[in-house]
N, C-alpha and C positions, 0 to 999 in steps of 0.2 A: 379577107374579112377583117375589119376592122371594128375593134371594142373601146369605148372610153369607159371603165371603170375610177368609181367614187373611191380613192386610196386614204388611209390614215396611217399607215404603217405601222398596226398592231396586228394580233393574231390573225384576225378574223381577213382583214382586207392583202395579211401578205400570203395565207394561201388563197384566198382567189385570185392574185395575180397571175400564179403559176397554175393552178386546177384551171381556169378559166383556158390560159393559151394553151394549155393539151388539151382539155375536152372538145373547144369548140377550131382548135387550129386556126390561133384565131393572131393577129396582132391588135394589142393589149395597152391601151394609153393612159394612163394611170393621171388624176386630177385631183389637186386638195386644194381646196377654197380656205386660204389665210380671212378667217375671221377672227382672230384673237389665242390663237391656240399660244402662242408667243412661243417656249421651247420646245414644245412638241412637233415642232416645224425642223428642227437644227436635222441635216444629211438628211433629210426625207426624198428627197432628187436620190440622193447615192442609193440608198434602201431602194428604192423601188428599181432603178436601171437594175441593181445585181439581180432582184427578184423576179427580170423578166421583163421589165414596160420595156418598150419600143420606144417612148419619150413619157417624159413627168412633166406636166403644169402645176404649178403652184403660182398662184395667179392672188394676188392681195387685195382683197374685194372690200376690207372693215370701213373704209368711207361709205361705200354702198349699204352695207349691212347695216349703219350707223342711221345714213341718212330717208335709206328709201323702203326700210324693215322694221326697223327697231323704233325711229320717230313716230311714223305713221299707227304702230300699233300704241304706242304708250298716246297718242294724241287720244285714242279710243277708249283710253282706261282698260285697258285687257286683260283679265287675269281669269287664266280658267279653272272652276271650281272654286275658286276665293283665295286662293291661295298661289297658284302656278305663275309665274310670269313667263313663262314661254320662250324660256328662252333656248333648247333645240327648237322644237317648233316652228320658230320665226329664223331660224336659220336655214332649213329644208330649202324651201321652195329657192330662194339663191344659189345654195349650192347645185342643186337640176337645174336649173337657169344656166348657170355658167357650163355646166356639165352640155346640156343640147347647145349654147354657142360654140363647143369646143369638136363638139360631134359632126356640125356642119361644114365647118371650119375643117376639120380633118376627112371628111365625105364616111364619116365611121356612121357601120350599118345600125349600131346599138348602142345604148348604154346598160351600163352595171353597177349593183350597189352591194354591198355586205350586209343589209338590213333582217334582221329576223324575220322570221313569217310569223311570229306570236307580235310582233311590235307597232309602233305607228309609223317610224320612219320610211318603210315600204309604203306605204299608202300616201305620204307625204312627198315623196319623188315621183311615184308615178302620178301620182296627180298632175304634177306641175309637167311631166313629161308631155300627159295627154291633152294640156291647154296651150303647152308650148308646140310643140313639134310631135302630132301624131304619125306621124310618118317613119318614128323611130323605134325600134324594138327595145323592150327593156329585158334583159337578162337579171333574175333574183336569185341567184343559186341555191339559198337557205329554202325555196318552195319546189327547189329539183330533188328527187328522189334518189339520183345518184349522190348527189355534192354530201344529202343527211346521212347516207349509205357508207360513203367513203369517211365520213368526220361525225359518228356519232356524240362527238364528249373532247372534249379542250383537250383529253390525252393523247388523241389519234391528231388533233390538229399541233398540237407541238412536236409529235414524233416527226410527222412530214415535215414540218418545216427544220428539224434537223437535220433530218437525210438530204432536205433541197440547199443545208448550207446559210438557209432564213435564221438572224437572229432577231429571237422574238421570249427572251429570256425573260426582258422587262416587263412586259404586259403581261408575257402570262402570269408572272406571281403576283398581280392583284387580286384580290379575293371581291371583286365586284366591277362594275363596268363605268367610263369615267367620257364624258361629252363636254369640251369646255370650247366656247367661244367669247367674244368681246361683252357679252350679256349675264354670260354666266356658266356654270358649271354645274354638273347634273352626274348623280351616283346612282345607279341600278344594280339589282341582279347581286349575285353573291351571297355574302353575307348580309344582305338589306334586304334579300326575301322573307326573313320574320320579321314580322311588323312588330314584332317584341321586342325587338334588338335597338338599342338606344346609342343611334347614332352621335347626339350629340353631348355624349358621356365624354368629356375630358379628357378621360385616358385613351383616344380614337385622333389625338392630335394629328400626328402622323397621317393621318387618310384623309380627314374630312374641311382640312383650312387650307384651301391651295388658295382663296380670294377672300377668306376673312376669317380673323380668330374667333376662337369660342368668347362667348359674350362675358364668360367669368374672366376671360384674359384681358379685355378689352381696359383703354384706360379710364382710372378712375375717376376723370373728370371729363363733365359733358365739352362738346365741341358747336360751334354754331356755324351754320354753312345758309346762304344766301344765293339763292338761285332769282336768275332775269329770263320773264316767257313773253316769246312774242307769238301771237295769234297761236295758242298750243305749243310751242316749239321752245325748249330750256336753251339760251341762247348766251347763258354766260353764267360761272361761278365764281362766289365775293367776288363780285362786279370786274372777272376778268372775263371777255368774249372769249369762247367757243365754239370749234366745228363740232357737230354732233359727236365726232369718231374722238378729240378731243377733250369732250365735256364728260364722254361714257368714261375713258380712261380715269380721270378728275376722279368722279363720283365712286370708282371702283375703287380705288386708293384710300378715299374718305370712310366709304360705307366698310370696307377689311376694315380698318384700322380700329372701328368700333362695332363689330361683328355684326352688322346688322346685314338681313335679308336674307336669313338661314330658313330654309323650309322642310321639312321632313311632312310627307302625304300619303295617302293611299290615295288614287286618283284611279281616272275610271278610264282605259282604254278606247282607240275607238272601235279597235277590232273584238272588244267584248266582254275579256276580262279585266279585272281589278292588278293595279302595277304599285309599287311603293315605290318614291322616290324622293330623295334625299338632294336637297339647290342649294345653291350659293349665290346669292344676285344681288350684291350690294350695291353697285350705280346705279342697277332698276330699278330698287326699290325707292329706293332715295327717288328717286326724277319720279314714279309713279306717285307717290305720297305727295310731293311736292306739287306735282300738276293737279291735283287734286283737292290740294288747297287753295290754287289759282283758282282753279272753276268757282269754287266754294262763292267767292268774291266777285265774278267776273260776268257768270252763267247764268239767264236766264232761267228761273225755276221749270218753266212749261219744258225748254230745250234740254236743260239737264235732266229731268226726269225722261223725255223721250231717248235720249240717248241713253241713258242708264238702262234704258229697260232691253235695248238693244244689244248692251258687254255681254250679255253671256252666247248671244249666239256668232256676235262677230270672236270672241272668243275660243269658241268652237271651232267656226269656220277657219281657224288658226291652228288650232290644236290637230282637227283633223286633217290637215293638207290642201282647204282651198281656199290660198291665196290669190291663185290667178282666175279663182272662181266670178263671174260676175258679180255674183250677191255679196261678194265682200268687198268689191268695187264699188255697187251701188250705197253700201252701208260705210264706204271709207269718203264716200261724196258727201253725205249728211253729218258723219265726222266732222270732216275737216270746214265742213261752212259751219258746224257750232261752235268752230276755236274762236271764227276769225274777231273776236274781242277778248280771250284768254292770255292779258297782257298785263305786267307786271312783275313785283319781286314778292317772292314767299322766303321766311325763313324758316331755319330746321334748326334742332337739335338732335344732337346722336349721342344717345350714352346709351352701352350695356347691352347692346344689340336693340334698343327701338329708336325708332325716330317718330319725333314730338316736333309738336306745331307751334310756333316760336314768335309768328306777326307772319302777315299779310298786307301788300297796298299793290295800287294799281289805280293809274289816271281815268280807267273803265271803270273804277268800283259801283254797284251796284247799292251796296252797302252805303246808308245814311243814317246817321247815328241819331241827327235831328227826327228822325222819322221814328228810326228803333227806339230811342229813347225811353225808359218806362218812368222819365218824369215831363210834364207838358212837353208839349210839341208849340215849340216856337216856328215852325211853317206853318203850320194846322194845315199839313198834307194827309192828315189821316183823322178824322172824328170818329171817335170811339163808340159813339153811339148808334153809328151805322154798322157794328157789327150786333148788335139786337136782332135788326130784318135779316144782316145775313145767316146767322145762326138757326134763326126761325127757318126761313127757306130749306138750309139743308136739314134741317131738323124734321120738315111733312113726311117726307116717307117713312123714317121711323117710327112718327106715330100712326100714321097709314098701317105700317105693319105691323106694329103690335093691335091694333086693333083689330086687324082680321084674324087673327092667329092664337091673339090672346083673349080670346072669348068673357071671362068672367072680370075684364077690367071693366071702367065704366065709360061710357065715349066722353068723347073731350066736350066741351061750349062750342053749342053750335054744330056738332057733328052728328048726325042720325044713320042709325043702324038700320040696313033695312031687313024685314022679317025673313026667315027662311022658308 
C-alpha cells in the first residue's frame, strides 16, 4: 500500500510520517509544494527520508500559484469577511492538485494530510480531492480516534519524536502555528487564542515580521510605486514587466519594507466556529488596492456593481475549499470578461503601513472630466436639467408610499385618495 502524505517537516507532519507507516503498514511518499516557504524548504528531502518516506517530492509550483491562483483570485477582488486575503486558502487546492498528480503517478492508494479536524484546511484538500480524483482515499489522522489517543497534547507528540530520533526542537518552541507561502503568512493557535492579546505590540518583533515590519518601524518617508494592468492582470512595477511569480516577489519586498497588509481578525470558520488570525500580505495587499483603483477608472458602473455583489460568495467559495467547484468556475467566467478593459497604470503610496491612492490613467478611461466637470460642460454631453424628470421618476414611489402609510399627510396635486 502506498500513501502520499502532505509533509512540512514540523511536529505535526513528522509524526505522521512514521504513525502513519506503522499503523497502516503502509509505504509513505512524503510531498511539499515550494510555494514560497523559501528557508523552510533548506534539508526538508533529508528530514523526511530519516523520518521514514520512501521518497520526498518537493516540486516548485510558485509560477503556478502565481499565475493560475493568486491572479485569478485578485482579478475577483477576493477578500473574505473584509479583511482576509486568502492567502492559505488559495493555496490548498494546488497543493491536493499536485498531491493526486503525484498519487497517480506513483499508483498510490491514498493520500494524507496533517490538517486538524477543528480547521478548514481538511475541508479544503478533500474538496479538491473529490473533484480531482474520487477514486482516492484520503487518510486524516487528526479525525482517527487512535492518532488523538496515542498524541493527546504537543507533549506526547515531541516525546515520540525523540525516541523515533525526529528532530522537531524548532517548531515545537513556537508558542503558536505559522503557514507561510509566496502570498503571505498566517499565525494561529497558541498564544493568539485570546483575542485580547495584541499581537502587533512592538515588543512581539521577534514573532510577528517574517514579510514586514511593524508600521511604527517602517521608514519615515512615504514611497511611490506604479503599477501597469492589462485586462485585470498587474503586469509590470515602475514600468519594469513582470511575471506574476515576479511582480508578487516585487510587491512583497515593497509592501515589508513599509509594513503594510498586517491583519489581525476573528474570522468565522467553515466548520463552525469562531478562529483568530493574525496575516501578513504585503504584495497582496498592494496589487489588491491597486487593482481596485484600475476598475475604479476603467469598469463599467452596472458591471462593477454586478461583480461586487458577487466577492463575498466567490470569496467563500475560496475560503471554504471550492475551488474546483463549478460555481467558482462559472463566477471566474464572469470575472474575467469584466477585466477585459481593466487596462492601465495606477499609482500608490506606502507609508506607515497604508497604502494611499496617488493617480490613476488608462487609454480605457471611462472617466471624462469634460462631463464631470462641476463647471459648464463644453460637450453638452450632459443637460442638467434632465435630471428634474429623472429625480421625479425615482422619486413616485416614495410618494406612493408615504401616502399609503402615512395616512394624516395631505395627498399630493392631483392625487386622490380613495375612501376605505
Amino acid at each position: 500500500m502506498k500513501i502520499v502524505l502532505a509533509y512540512s517537516g514540523g511536529l505535526d507532519t513528522s509524526v505522521l510520517m512514521s504513525w502513519i507507516k506503522e499503523t497502516y503498514d503502509a509505504e509513505v511518499i512524503g510531498f511539499c509544494a515550494n510555494i514560497g516557504q523559501e528557508e523552510e524548504l533548506r534539508g526538508l528531502d533529508r528530514k523526511a527520508m530519516r523520518t521514514g518516506a520512501s521518497k520526498m517530492y518537493i516540486d516548485d509550483l510558485q509560477d503556478e500559484f502565481a499565475t493560475d491562483f493568486i491572479y485569478p483570485m485578485m482579478r475577483a477582488g477576493a477578500m473574505y469577511e473584509g479583511q482576509y486575503f486568502l492567502g492559505t486558502s488559495i493555496a490548498r487546492p494546488l497543493i491536493a492538485k499536485r498531491m493526486v498528480d503525484i498519487a497517480r503517478k506513483e499508483k498510490a492508494h491514498a493520500i494524507a494530510h496533517g490538517a486538524t479536524g477543528k480547521g478548514n484546511d481538511q475541508v479544503r484538500f478533500e474538496l479538491t480531492a473529490a473533484a480531482l480524483a474520487p477514486e482516492l482515499e484520503v487518510i486524516a489522522p487528526w479525525r482517527d480516534a487512535r492518532f488523538r489517543k496515542d498524541f493527546p497534547g504537543r507533549a506526547e507528540m515531541i516525546a515520540y519524536c525523540n525516541a523515533k530520533g525526529i528532530d522537531v526542537q524548532a517548531s515545537a518552541k513556537k508558542p503558536f502555528s505559522m503557514d507561510r507561502n509566496l502570498l503571505h503568512i498566517s499565525y494561529e493557535a497558541g498564544i493568539l487564542e485570546d483575542p485580547w492579546f495584541d499581537a502587533g505590540n512592538v515588543k512581539y518583533r521577534d514573532y510577528f515580521n517574517v514579510l514586514s515590519v511593524f508600521p511604527e518601524d517602517a521608514p519615515d518617508r512615504a514611497e511611490y510605486v506604479t503599477l501597469d494592468f492589462e485586462q485585470g492582470n498587474a503586469v509590470a512595477v515602475n514600468g519594469k514587466a513582470l511575471t506574476p511569480l515576479g511582480l508578487m516577489r516585487k510587491l512583497n519586498r515593497l509592501g515589508g519594507k513599509h509594513g503594510v497588509g498586517r491583519v489581525d481578525m476573528v474570522e468565522n470558520r467553515f466548520v463552525g466556529m469562531k478562529s483568530r488570525g493574525v496575516y501578513e500580505t504585503p504584495g497582496g495587499a498592494i496589487l489588491h488596492f491597486a487593482h481596485r483603483q484600475m476598475e475604479s477608472l476603467t469598469m463599467d458602473r452596472e458591471v462593477m456593481h454586478l461583480r461586487d455583489s458577487l466577492i463575498p460568495k466567490y470569496s467563500e467559495l475560496v475560503y471554504n475549499g471550492f475551488w474546483f467547484a463549478p460555481e467558482r468556475e462559472v463566477l471566474q467566467a464572469l470575472v474575467d470578461e469584466s477585466q477585459k478593459n481593466v487596462t492601465g497604470t495606477v499609482r500608490v503610496k506606502l507609508y506607515k503601513g497604508g497604502i494611499h491612492a496617488a493617480g490613476t490613467k488608462s487609454p480605457v478611461s471611462l472617466y471624462h472630466p469634460d462631463i464631470a466637470t462641476m463647471d459648464a460642460d463644453p460637450s453638452n454631453a450632459y443637460n442638467q436639467d434632465d435630471a428634474t424628470g429623472f429625480i421625479r421618476l425615482n422619486g413616485l414611489r416614495l410618494k406612493v408610499s408615504s401616502l399609503v402609510h402615512n395616512r394624516k399627510s395631505k395627498p399630493a396635486k392631483g392625487v386622490t385618495r380613495r375612501k376605505q
